[in-house]
ZALUMDO-218223 format. One line per field, with one value per residue (C-alpha): chain; residue number from 1; x, y, z. Coordinates in nm, 2 decimals. Each point is the difference from the previous one (the first is absolute). Layout:
<rs>
ch <- [A ...]
i <- [NUM ...]
X <- [X ...]
Y <- [Y ...]
Z <- [Z ...]
</rs>
This chain:
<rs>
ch <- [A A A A A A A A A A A A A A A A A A A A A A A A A A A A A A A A A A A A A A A A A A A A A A A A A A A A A A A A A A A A A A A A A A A A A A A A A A A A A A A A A A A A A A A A A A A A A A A A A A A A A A A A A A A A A A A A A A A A A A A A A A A A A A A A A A A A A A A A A A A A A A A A A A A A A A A A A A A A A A A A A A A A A A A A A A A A A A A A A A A A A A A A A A A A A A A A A A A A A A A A A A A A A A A A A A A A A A A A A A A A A A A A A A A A A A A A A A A A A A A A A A A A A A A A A A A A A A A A A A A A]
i <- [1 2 3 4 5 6 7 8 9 10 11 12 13 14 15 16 17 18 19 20 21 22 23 24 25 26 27 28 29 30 31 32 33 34 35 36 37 38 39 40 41 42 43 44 45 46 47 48 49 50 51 52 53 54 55 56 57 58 59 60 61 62 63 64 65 66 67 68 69 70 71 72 73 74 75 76 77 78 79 80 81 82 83 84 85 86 87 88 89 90 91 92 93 94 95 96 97 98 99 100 101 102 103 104 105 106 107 108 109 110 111 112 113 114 115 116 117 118 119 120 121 122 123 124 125 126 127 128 129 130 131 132 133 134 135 136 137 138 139 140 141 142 143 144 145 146 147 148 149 150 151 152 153 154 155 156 157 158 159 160 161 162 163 164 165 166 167 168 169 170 171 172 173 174 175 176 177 178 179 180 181 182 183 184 185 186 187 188 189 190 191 192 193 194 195 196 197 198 199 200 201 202 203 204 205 206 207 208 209 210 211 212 213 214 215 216 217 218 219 220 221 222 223 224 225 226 227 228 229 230 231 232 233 234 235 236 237 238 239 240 241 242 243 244 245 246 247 248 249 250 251 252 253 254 255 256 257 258 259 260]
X <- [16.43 -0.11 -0.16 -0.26 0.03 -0.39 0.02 0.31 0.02 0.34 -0.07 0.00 0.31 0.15 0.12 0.11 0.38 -0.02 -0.32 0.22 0.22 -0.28 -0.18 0.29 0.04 -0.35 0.04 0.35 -0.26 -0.27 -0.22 -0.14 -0.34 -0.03 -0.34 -0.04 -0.31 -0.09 -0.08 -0.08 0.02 0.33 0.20 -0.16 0.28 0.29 -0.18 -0.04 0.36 0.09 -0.23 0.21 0.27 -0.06 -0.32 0.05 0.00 -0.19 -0.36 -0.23 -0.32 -0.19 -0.23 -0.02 0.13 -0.23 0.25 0.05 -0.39 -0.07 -0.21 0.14 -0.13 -0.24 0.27 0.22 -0.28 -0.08 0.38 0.01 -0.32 0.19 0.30 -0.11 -0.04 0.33 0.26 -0.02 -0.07 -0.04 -0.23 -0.16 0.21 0.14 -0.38 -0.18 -0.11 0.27 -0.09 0.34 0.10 -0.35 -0.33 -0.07 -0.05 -0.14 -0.33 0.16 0.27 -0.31 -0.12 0.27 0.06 -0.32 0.01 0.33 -0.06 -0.31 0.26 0.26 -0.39 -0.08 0.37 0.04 0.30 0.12 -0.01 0.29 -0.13 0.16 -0.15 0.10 -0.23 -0.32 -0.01 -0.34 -0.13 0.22 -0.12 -0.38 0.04 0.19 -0.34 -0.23 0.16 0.08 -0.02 0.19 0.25 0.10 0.32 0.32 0.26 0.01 0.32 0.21 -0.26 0.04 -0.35 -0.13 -0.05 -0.37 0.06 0.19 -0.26 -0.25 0.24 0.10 -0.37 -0.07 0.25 0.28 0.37 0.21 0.33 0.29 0.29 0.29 -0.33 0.05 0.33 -0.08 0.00 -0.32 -0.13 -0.26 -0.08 0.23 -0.19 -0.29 0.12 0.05 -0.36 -0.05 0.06 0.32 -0.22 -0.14 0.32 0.22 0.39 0.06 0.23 -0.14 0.32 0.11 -0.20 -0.07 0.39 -0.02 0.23 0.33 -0.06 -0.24 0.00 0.18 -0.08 -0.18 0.04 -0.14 0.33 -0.10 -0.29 0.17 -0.04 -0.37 0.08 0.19 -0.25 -0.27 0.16 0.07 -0.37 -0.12 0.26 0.07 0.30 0.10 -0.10 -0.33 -0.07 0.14 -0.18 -0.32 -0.02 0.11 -0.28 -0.22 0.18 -0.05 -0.41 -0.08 0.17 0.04 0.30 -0.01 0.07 0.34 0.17 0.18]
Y <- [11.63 -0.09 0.40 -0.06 0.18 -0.01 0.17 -0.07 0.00 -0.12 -0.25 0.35 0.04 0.25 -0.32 -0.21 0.03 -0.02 -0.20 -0.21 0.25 0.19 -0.27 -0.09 0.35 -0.03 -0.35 0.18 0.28 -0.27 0.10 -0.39 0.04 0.16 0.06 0.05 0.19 -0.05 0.22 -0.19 -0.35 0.18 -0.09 -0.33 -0.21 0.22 -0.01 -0.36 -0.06 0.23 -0.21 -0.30 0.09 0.15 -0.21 0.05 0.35 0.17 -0.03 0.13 0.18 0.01 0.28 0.27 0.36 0.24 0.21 -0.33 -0.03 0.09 -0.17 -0.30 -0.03 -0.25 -0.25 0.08 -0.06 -0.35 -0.06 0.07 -0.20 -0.33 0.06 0.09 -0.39 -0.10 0.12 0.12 0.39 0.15 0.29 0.16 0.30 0.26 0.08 0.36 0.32 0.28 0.37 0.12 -0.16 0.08 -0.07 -0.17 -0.34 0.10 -0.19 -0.32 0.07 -0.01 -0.31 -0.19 0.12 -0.16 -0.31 -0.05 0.07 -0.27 -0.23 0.06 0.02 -0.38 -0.12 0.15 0.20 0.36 0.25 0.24 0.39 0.14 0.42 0.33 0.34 -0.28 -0.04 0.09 -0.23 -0.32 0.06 0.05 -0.37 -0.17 0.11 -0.13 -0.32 -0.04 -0.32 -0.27 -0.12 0.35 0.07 0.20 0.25 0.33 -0.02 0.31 0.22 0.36 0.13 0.23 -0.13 -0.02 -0.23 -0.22 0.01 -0.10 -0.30 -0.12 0.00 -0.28 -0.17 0.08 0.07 0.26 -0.11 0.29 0.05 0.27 0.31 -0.03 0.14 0.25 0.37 0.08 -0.38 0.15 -0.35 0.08 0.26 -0.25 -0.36 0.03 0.00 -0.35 -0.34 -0.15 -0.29 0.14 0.08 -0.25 0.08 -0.01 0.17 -0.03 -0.07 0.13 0.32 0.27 -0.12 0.22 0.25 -0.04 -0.17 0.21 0.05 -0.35 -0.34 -0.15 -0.33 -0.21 0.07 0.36 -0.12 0.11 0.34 -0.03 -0.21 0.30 0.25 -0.17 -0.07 0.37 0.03 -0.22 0.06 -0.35 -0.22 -0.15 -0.34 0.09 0.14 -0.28 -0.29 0.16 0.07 -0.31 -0.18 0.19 -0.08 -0.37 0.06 0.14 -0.24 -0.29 -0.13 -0.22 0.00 0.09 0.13 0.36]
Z <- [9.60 -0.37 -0.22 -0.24 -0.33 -0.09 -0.32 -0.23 -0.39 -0.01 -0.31 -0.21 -0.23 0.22 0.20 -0.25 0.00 0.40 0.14 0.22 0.13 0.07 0.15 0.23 0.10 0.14 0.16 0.17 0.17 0.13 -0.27 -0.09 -0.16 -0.34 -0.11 -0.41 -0.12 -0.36 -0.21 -0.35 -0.14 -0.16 0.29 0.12 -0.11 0.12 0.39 -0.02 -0.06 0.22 0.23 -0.14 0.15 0.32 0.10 0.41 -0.07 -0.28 0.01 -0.30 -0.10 -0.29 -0.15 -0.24 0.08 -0.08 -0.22 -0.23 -0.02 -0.41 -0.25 0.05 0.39 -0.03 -0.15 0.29 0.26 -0.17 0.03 0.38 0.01 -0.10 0.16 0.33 0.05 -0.15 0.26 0.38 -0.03 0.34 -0.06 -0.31 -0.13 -0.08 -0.10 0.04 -0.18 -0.15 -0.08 -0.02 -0.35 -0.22 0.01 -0.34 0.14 0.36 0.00 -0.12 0.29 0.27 -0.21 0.04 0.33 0.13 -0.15 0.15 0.32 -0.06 -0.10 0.36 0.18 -0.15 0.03 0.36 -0.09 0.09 -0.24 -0.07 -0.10 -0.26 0.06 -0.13 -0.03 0.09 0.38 -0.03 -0.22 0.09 0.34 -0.10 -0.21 0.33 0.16 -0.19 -0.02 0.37 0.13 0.23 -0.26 -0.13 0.14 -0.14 0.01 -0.15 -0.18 0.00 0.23 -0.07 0.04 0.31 0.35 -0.03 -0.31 0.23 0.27 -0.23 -0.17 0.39 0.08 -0.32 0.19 -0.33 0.15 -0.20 -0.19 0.15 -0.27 -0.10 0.02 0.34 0.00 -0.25 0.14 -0.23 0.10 0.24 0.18 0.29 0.13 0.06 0.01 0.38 0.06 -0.23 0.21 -0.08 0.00 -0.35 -0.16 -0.26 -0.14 -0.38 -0.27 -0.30 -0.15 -0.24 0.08 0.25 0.16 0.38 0.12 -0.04 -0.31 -0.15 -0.38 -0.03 -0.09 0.33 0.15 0.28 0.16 0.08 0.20 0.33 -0.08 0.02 0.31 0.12 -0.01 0.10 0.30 0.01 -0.06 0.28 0.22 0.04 -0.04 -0.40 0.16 0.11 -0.33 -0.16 0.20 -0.04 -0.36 -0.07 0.22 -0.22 -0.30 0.12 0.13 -0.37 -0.27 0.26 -0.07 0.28 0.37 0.08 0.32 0.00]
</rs>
């Protein structure tokens, strides 16, 4: 039964004296789908060869992270805007709004925000949320721009559990990582009350790795962890966890139909 990794980075340096390795410790686990989020047109190159070389199994996104959003935004959205066309991207992302790191360029991070999630809304794809200290105010946007096509996960969820309420009800699943095995996480005292139905795995390798390898480098390897207590969460079997997330994994960036 095939684990989807929905939120990767592992074309950062951190990887590069091990990619494969660290890819075929994943493959070894069942973990099959790698999903890449951008971040700037810094990296496009390095994902696309990554792509190269595992094509059954990595899948990309494009978009701008809000913390790389500076005076040069506008070029970077015009770049995204032209390459959006060029290769298969299977949702818009890692796109969003970031308190945590400064404010200096806040309003061109809602900016380019929007007209992003325009761009997945015209294209049809999902987009990938990119939120710290903003719940608020990424949610109030998803609001007003509610419609049919818009469509997403929540990556690395670590808001309250009326945040998630109100990101389930715009019909948004929430990405569950390493926080969920932190003591001070917080998400485990609620996540039982969220359908499982509304819940996606990722890592966000090479960050936030989950217990026992916090601290450390993370991989898509570790995924089971989060597998592990989500399953504690639930009280349901690794499978169930795993057959369901991945459905949903499937449902959002439609990779294709595909028996579990």
């Amino acid at each position: 039964m095939e684990i989807v990794d929905t939120h990767t980075h592992l074309y950062l340096d951190q990887f590069d004296n091990d990619f494969d390795e660290t890819i075929r410790r994943s493959l070894d686990n069942n973990i099959s789908k790698f999903v890449f989020p951008s971040i700037s047109s810094k990296y496009y190159s390095k994902m696309i060869q990554c792509k190269e070389k595992y094509p059954k199994n990595i899948f990309l996104m494009l978009g701008l992270h809000p913390v790389y959003v500076n005076k040069n935004y506008l070029k970077e959205l015009e770049f995204i805007k032209n390459e959006i066309n060029q290769n298969d991207f299977v949702a818009v992302g890692e796109i969003g709004l970031d308190k945590h790191w400064g404010m200096k360029f806040y309003k061109q991070q809602i900016e380019a925000f929007e007209m992003q999630i325009d761009l997945a809304t015209k294209k049809n794809l999902p987009i990938i949320i990119h939120c710290r200290d903003a719940y608020k105010d990424v949610i109030d946007i998803l609001e007003k721009k509610k419609n049919n096509e818009l469509r997403g996960i929540f990556h690395c969820f670590a808001g309250s559990y009326e945040d998630a309420q109100r990101i389930t009800n715009l019909d948004f699943s929430l990405g569950i990582g390493g926080v969920v095995t932190f003591k001070n996480g917080k998400i485990d005292q609620f996540l039982h009350k969220i359908s499982l139905k509304n819940i996606v795995l990722e890592t966000d390798s090479p960050y936030l790795a989950p217990v026992p390898y916090r601290g450390k480098r993370n991989e898509s390897s570790y995924i089971i962890h989060v597998v592990e207590k989500l399953s504690e969460i639930y009280n349901l079997k690794m499978d169930q966890i795993i057959k369901q997330t991945s459905l949903n994994s499937h449902k959002i960036f439609n990779f294709g139909s595909q028996d579990f």
